[in-house]
C-alpha positions, 0 to 999 in steps of 0.5 A: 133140933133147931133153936131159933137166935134172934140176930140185928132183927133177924131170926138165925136158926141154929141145928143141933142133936135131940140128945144135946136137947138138955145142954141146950136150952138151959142157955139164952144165945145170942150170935157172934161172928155167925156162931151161937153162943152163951155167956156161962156164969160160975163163981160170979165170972163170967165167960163166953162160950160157943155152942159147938163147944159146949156140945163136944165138950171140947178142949181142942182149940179149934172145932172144924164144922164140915158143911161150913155152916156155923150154926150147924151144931149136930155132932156128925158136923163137928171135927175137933182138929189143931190150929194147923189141921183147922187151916188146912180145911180152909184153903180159901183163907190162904191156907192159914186163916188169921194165922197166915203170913203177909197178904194172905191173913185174912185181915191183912190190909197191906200187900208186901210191895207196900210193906217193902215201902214202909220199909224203904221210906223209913230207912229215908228217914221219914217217921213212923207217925207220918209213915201212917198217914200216908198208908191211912193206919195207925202208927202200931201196926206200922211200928209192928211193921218196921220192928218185925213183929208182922210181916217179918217173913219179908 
């Protein structure tokens, strides 16, 4: 079946199984970070949850879609897998997605020969304050930086 999600004006059309019919449209989606997803209400909280695990009932933290389309919820797409099985399927993330070390998270900004001069500067005595305003970033993830807490594989 196909559920069609108005997005930013746009229409986005998520796929799932005729059996799943019932779990599906007692729900309003909405799309987020390309994944349908619905806000679930119980005990006057309130909590988000995407539509592939309401379809698998999943407690796994990670569902795999196998034809990379996140809107493609049909059973015979989705995979339950571990952190470190679901990183493996995305090679294209380093190998680790948002979990990978250094330039190879997705969301880094930095590469290690600019961590290895914060590093360096910091040691000449300059502060973190203005450390991060020569790199154009806050002083959080360059305090991170100097005490380890990222980049310490370096």
């Amino acid at each position: 079946m196909i559920l069609e999600i108005k997005n930013k004006g746009q229409i986005k059309q998520a796929i799932y199984d005729d059996e799943d019919y019932n779990i599906v449209s007692c729900h309003t989606w909405h799309i987020d970070h390309g994944y349908a997803r619905t806000t679930l209400r119980e005990h006057e909280k309130r909590s988000s949850i995407s539509m592939h695990r309401l379809i698998l009932q999943s407690k796994s933290a990670h569902t795999h879609h196998i034809n990379e389309n996140r809107l493609d919820n049909r059973k015979s797409n989705l995979k339950p897998v571990s952190e470190k099985e679901h990183a493996k399927e995305h090679p294209e993330r380093g190998g680790g997605g948002q979990f990978q070390n250094g330039r190879l998270n997705i969301r880094s900004k930095l590469t290690q020969d600019q961590v290895l001069e914060i590093r360096r500067l910091h040691k000449e005595g300059i502060s973190g304050r203005k450390i991060a305003k020569m790199f154009d970033m806050g002083s959080t993830p360059i305090a991170y930086i100097l005490n380890r807490k990222t980049w310490n594989h370096i």
